[in-house]
FISEFI-5059 format. One line per field, with one value per residue: residue in one letter; x, z, y of N, C-alpha, C in turn; residue number from 1. Coordinates in steps of 0.2 Angstrom, whole numbers, plus 5000, padded with zeros to 4 digits. Atoms other than C-alpha are relative to their C-alpha. Layout:
N
type	a, ...
n_east	X, ...
n_up	Z, ...
n_north	Y, ...
ca_east	X, ...
ca_up	Z, ...
ca_north	Y, ...
c_east	X, ...
c_up	Z, ...
c_north	Y, ...
seq	NUM, ...
This chain:
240
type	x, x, x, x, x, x, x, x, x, x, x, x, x, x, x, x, x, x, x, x, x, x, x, x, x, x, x, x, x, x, x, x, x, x, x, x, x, x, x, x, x, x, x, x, x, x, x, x, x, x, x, x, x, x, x, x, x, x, x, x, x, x, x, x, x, x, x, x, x, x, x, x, x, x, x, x, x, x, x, x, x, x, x, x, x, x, x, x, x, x, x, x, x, x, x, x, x, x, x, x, x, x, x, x, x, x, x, x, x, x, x, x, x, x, x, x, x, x, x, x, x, x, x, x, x, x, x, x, x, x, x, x, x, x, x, x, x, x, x, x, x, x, x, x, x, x, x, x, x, x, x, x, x, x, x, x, x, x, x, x, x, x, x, x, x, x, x, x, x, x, x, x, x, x, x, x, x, x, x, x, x, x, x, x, x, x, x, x, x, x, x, x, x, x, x, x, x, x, x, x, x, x, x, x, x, x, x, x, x, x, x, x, x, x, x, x, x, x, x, x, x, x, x, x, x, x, x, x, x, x, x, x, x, x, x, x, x, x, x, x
n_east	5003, 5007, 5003, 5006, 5002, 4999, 5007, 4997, 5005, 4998, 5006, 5008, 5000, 4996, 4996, 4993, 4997, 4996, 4995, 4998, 4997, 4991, 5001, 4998, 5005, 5008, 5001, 5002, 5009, 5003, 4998, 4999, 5006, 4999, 4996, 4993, 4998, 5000, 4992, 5000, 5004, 5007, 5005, 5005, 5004, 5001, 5004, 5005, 5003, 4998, 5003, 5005, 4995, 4999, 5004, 5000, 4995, 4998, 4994, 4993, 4997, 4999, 4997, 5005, 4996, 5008, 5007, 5001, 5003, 5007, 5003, 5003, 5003, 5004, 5004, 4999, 5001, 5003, 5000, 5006, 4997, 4991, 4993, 4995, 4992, 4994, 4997, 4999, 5005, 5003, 5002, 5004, 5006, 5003, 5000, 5008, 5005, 5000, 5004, 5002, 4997, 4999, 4995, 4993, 4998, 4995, 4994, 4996, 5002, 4995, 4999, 5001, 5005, 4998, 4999, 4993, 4999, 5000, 4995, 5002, 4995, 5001, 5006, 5004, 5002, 5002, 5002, 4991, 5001, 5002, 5002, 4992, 4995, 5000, 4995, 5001, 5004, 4999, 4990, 4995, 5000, 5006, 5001, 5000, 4998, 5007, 5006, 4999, 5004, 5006, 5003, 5009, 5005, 5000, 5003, 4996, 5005, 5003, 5006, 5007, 5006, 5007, 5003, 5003, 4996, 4999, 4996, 4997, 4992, 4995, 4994, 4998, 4993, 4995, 5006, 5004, 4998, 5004, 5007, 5004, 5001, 5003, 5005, 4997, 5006, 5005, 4996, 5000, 5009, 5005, 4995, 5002, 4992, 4997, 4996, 4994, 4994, 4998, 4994, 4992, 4998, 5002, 5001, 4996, 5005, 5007, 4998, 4996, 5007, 5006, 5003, 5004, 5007, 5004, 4998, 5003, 5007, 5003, 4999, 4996, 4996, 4996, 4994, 4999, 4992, 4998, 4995, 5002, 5004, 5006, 5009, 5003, 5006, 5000, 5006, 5001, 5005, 4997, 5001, 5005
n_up	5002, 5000, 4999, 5004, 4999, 5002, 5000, 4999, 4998, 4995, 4999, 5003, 4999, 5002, 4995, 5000, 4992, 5002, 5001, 5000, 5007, 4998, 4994, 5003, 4999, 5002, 5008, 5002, 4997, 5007, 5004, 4995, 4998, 4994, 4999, 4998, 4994, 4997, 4996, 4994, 4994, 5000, 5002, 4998, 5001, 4991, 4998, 5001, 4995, 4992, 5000, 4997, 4996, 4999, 5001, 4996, 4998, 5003, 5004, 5000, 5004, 4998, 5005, 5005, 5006, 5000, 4997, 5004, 4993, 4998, 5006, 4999, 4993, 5002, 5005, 5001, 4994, 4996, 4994, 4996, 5000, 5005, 5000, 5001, 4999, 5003, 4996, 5005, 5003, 5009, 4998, 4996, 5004, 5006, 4996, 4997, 5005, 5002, 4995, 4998, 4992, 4992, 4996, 5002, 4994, 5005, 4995, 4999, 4995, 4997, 4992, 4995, 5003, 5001, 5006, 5005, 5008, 5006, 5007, 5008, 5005, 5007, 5003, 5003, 4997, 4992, 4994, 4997, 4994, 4993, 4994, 5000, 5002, 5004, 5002, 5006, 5005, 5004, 4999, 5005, 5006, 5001, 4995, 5000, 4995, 5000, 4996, 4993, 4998, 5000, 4990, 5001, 4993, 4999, 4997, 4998, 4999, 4996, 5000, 5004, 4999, 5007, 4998, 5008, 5006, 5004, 5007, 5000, 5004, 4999, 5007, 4998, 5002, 4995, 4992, 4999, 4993, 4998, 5002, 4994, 4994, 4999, 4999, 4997, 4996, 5003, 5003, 4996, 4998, 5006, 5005, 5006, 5007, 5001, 5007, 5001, 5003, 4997, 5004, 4997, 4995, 4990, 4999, 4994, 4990, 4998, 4999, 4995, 4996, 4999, 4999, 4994, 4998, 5002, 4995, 4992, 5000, 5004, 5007, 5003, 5005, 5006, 5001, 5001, 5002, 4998, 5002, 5005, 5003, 5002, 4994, 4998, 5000, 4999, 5000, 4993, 5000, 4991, 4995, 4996
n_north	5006, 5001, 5006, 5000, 5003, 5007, 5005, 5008, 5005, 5006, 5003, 4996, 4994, 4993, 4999, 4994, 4998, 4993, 5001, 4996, 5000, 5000, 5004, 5009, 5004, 4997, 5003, 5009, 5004, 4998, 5005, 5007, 4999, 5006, 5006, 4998, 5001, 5005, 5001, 4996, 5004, 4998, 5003, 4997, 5007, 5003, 4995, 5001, 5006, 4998, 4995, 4998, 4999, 4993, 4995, 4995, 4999, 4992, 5002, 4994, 5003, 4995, 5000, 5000, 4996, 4998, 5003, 5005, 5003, 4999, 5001, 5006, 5002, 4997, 5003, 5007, 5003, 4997, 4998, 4996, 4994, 4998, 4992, 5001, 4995, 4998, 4993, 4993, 4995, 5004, 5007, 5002, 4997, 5002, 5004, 4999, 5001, 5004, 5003, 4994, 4999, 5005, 5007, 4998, 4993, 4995, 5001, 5007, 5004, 5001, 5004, 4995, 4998, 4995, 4999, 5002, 4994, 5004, 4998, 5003, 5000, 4999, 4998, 5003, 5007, 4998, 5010, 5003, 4996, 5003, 4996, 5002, 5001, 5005, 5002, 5001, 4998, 4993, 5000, 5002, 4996, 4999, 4996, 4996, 4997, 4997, 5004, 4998, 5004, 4996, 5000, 5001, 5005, 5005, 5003, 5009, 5004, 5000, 4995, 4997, 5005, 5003, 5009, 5006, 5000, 5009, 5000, 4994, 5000, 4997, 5000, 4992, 4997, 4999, 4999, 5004, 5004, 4995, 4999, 5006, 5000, 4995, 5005, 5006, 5005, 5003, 5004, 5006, 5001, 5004, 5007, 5001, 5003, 4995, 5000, 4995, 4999, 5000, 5000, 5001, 4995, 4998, 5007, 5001, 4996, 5005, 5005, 4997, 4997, 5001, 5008, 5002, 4998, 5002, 5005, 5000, 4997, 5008, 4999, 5005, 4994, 5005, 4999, 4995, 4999, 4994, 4996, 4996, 4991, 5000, 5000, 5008, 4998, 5006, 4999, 5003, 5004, 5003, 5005, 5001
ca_east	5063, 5047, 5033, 5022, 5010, 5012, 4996, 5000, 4986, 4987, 4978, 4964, 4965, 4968, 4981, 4992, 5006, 5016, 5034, 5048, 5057, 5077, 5074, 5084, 5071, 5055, 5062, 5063, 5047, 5041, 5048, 5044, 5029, 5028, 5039, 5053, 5052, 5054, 5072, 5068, 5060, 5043, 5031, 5017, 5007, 5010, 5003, 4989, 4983, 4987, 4976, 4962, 4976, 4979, 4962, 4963, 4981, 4993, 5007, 5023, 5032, 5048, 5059, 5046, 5055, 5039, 5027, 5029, 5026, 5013, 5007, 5003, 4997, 4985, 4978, 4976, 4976, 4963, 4972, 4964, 4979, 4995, 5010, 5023, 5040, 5048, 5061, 5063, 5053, 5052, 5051, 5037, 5026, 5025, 5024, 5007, 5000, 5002, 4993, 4986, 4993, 4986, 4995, 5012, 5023, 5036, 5052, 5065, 5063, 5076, 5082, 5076, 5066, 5076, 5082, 5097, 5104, 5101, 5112, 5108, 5121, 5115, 5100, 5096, 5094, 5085, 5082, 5102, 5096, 5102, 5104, 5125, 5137, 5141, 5156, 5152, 5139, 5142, 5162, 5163, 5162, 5146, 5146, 5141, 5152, 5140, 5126, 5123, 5112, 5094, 5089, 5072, 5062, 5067, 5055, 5055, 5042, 5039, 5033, 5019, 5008, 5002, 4992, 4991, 5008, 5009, 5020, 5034, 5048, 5063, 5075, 5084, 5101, 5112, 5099, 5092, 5099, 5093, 5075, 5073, 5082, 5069, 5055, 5062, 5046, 5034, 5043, 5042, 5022, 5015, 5030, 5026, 5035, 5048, 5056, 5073, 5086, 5101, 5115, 5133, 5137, 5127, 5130, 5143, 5133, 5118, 5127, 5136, 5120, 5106, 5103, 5103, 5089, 5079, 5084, 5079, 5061, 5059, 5063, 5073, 5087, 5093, 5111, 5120, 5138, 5148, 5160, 5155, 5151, 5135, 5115, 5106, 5087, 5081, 5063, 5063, 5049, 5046, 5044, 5034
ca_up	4850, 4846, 4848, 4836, 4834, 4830, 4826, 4828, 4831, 4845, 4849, 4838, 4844, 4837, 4847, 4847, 4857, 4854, 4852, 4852, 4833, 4833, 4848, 4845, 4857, 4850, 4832, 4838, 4848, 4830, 4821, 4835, 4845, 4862, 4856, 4860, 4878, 4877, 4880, 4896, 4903, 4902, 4897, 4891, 4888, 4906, 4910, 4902, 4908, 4926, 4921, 4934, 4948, 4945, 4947, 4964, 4962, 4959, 4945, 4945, 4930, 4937, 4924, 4911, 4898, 4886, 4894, 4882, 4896, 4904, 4888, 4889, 4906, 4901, 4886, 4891, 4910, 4922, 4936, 4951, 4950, 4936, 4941, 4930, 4933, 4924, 4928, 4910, 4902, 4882, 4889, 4902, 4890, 4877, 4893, 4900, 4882, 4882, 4898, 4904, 4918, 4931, 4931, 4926, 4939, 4933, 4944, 4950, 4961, 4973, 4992, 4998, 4996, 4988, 4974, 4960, 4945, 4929, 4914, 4896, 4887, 4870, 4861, 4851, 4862, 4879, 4887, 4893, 4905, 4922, 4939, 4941, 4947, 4936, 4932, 4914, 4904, 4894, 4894, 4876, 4858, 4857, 4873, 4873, 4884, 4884, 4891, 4908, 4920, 4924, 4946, 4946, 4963, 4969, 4978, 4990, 4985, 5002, 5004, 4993, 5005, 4990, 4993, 4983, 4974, 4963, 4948, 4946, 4932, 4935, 4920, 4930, 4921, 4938, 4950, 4953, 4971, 4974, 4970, 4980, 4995, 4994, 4993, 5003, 5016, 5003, 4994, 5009, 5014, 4995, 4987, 4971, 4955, 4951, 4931, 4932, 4923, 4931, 4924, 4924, 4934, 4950, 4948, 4963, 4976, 4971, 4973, 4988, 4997, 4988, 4987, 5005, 5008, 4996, 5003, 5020, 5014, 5004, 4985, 4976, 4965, 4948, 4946, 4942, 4933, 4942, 4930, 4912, 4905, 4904, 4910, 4917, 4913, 4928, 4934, 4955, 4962, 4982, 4990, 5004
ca_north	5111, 5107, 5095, 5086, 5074, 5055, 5041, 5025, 5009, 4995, 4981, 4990, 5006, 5023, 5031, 5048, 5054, 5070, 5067, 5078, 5085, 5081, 5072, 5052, 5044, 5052, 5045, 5027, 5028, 5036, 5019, 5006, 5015, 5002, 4991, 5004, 4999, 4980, 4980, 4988, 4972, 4978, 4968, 4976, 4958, 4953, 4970, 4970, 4951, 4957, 4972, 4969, 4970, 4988, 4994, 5002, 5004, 5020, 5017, 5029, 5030, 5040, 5047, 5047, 5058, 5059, 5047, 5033, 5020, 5031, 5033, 5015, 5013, 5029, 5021, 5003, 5001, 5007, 5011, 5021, 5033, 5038, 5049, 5052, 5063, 5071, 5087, 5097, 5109, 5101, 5082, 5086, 5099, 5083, 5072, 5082, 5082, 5063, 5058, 5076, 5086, 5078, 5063, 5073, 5082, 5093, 5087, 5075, 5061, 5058, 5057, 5074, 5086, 5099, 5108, 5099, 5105, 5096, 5094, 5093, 5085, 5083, 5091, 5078, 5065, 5072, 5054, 5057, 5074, 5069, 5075, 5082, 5079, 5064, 5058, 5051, 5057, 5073, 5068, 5064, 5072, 5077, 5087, 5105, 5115, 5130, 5121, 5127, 5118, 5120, 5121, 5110, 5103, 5088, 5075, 5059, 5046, 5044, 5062, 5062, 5048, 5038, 5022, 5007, 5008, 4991, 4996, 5008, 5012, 5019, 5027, 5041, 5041, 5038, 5043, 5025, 5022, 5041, 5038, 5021, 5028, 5042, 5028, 5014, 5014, 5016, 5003, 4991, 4995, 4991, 4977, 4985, 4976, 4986, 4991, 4998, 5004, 5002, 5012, 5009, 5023, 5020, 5001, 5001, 5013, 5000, 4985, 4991, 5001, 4998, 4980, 4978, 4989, 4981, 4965, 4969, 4975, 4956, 4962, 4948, 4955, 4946, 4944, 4959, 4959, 4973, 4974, 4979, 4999, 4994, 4997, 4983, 4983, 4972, 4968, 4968, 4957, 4956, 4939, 4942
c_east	4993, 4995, 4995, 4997, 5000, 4994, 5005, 4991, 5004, 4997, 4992, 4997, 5005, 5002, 5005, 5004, 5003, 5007, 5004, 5005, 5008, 5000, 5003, 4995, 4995, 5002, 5001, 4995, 4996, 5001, 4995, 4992, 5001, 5006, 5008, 5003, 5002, 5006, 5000, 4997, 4994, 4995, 4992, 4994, 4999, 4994, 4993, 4995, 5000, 4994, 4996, 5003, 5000, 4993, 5000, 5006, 5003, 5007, 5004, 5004, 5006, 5007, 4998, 5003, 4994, 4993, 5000, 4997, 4993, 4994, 4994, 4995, 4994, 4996, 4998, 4997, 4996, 5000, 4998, 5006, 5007, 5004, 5005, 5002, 5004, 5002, 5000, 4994, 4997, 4996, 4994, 4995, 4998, 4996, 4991, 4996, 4999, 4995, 4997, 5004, 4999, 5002, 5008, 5004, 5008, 5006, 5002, 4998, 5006, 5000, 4997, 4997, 5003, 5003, 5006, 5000, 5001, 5005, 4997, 5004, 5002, 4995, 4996, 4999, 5000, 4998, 5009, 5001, 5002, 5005, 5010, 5000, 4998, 5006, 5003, 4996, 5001, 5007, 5001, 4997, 4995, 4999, 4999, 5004, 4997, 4994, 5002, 4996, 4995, 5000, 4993, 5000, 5001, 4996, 4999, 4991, 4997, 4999, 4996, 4993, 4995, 5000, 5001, 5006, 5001, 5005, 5003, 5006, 5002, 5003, 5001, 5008, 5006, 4998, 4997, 5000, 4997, 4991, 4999, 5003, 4994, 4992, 4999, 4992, 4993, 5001, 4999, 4991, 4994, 5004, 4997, 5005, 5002, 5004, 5006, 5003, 5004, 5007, 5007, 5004, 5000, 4999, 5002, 4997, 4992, 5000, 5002, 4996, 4991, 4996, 5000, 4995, 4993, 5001, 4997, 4992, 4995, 5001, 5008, 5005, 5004, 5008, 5001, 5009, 5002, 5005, 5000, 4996, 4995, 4993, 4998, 4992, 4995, 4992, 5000, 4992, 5000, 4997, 4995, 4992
c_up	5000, 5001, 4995, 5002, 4997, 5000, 4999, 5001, 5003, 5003, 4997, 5003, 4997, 5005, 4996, 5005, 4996, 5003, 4998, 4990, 5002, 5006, 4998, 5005, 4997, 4992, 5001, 5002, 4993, 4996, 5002, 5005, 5007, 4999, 5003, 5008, 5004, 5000, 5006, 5006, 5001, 4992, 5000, 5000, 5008, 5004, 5000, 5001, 5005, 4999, 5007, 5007, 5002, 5000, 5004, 5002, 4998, 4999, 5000, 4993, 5002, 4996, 4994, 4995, 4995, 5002, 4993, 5005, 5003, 4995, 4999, 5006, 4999, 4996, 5000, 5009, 5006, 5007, 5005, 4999, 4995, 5004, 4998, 5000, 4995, 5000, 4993, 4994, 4993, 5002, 5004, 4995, 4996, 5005, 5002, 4994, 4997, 5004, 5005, 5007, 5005, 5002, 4995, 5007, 4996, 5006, 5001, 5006, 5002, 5009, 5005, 4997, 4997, 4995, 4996, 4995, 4997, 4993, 4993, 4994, 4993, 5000, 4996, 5003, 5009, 5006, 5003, 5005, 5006, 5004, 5000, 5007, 4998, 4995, 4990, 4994, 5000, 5000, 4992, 4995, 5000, 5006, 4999, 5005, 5004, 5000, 5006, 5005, 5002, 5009, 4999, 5007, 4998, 5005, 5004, 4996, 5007, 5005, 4999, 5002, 4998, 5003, 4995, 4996, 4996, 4995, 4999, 4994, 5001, 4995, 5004, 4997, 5006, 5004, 5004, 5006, 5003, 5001, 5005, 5008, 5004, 5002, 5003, 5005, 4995, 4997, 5006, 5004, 4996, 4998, 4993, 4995, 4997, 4993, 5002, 4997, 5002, 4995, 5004, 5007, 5005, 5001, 5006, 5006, 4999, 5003, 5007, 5006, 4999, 5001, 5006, 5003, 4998, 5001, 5006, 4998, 4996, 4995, 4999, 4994, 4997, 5002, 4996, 4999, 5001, 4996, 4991, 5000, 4998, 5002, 5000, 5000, 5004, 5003, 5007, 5001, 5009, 5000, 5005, 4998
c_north	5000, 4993, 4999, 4993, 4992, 4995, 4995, 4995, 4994, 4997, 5004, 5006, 5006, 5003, 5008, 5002, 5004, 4997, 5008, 5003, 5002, 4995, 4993, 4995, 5000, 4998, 4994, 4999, 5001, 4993, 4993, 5000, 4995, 4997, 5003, 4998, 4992, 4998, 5001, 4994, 5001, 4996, 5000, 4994, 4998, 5006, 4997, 4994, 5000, 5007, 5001, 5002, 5007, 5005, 5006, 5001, 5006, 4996, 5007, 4998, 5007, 5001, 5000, 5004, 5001, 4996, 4993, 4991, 5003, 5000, 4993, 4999, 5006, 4996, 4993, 4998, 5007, 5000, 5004, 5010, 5001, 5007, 4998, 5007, 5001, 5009, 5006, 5001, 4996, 4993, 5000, 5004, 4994, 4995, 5001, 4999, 4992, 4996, 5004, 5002, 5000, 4997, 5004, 5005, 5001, 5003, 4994, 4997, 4997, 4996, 5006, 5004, 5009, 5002, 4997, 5004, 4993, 5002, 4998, 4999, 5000, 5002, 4996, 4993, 5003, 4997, 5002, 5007, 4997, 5004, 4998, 4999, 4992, 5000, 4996, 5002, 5009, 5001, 4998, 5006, 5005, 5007, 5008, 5006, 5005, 4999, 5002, 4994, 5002, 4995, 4997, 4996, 4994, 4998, 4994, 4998, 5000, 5006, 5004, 4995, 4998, 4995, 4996, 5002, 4994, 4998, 5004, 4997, 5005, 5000, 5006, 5002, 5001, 4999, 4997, 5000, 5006, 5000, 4993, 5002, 5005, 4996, 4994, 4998, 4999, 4994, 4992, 5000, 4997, 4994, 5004, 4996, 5008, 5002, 5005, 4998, 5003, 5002, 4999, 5003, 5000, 4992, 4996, 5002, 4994, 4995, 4999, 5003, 4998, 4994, 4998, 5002, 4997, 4992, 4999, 5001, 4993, 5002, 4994, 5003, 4995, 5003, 5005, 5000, 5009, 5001, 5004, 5007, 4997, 5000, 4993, 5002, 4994, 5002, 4998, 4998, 5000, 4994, 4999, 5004
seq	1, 2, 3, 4, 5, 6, 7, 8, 9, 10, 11, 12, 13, 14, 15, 16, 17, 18, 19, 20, 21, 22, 23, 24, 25, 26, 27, 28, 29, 30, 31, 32, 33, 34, 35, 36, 37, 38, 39, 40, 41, 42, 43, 44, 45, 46, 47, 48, 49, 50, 51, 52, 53, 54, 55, 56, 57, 58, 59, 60, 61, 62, 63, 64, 65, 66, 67, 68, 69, 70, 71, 72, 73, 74, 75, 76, 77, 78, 79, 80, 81, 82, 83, 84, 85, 86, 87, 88, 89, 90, 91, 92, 93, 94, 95, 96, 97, 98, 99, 100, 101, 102, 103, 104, 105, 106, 107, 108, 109, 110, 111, 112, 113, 114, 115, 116, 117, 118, 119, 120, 121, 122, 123, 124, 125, 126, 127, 128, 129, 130, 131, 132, 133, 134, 135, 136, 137, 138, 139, 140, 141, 142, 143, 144, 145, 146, 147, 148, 149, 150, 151, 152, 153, 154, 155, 156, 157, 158, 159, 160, 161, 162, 163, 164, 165, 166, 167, 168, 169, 170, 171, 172, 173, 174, 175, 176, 177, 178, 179, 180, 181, 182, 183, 184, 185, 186, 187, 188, 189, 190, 191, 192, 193, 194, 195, 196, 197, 198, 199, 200, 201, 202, 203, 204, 205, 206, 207, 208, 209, 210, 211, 212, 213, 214, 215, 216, 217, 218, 219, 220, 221, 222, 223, 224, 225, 226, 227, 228, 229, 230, 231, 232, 233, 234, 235, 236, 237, 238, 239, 240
């Protein structure tokens, strides 16, 4: 797979980002450009009026696939610090030529600091890479039997002793309850607002483990239907 380069204009700025070729996210970011992400509960408008906020703050965007979020928060918001995650090789080369390789690290974000295997169920849509075992994804048609999995470093949030966290997205494809138990003190030291997307999958271990943690730390948690196959794109908020 390949990578090229996409122009776009927003709020009166020329703007490029490098997207992936074949790839089904990187043709609707191609189509839609920001607005791919406003199903997600991100509001790039509230951002940007909040802008002065994030000056001496560090944003995480975890799960980043090619930085289309960071992307924004690169070109838009001047915060003191960006890191965005992401574990496979295509997705992160388009990822550091989007927001450079400073603010990119090239790995998973979990509960421990140790190695997983990743799966890549289809090729033409690389947003759907996630960390096995997993009980549903890469179970239908499309599935490539001969795909193996790739061994990438995994990481906690809280053992990378960032300051000032204020803003974080989460899209891990399962892994959600994995990445906030790995963050939970940082998570109750800064209160940042939090974007996630909560899939079907890890709806029950969320429901069931993770919302008490974030409960007990002051984050408020939108109603949450446990019984439909389907993700939930909610916006946490702490209280205190």
């Amino acid at each position: 797979m390949k990578i090229y380069k996409h122009n776009f204009t927003r709020l009166d700025k020329d703007l490029e980002i490098y997207l992936i070729d074949g790839d089904q996210v990187s043709d609707q970011i191609r189509e839609t450009n920001y607005s791919y992400l406003e199903g997600s509960n991100i509001d790039f408008e509230e951002i940007l009026d909040n802008k002065d906020k994030y000056l001496d703050s560090t944003i995480l965007d975890i799960g980043s696939h090619i930085g289309i979020f960071s992307h924004f928060i690169y070109n838009f918001i001047k915060c003191d610090r960006l890191i965005a995650f992401e574990p496979m090789d295509i997705t992160y080369k388009a990822l550091a030529n989007n927001v450079s390789e400073k603010n990119a690290m090239n790995c998973v974000v979990g509960d421990s600091d140790k190695y997983v295997s990743i799966e890549s169920p289809r090729s033409t849509n690389v947003g759907m890479n996630h960390v096995v075992p997993n009980p549903y994804l890469g179970q239908d048609d499309n599935y490539d039997k001969e795909k193996g999995f790739t061994q990438v470093k995994q990481v906690k949030i809280d053992s990378l002793n960032l300051k000032n966290v204020d803003l974080v997205k989460i899209d891990v494809e399962t892994w959600e309850c994995k990445v906030i138990d790995g963050a939970i003190s940082t998570f109750a030291e800064y209160k940042p607002d939090i974007f996630l997307e909560l899939h079907w999958e890890a709806k029950a271990e969320f429901l069931e483990s993770t919302v008490p943690k974030l409960k007990n730390i002051g984050y408020d948690i939108p109603y949450i239907d446990p019984v439909p196959r389907a993700c939930h794109n909610i916006k946490l908020i702490n209280k205190f």
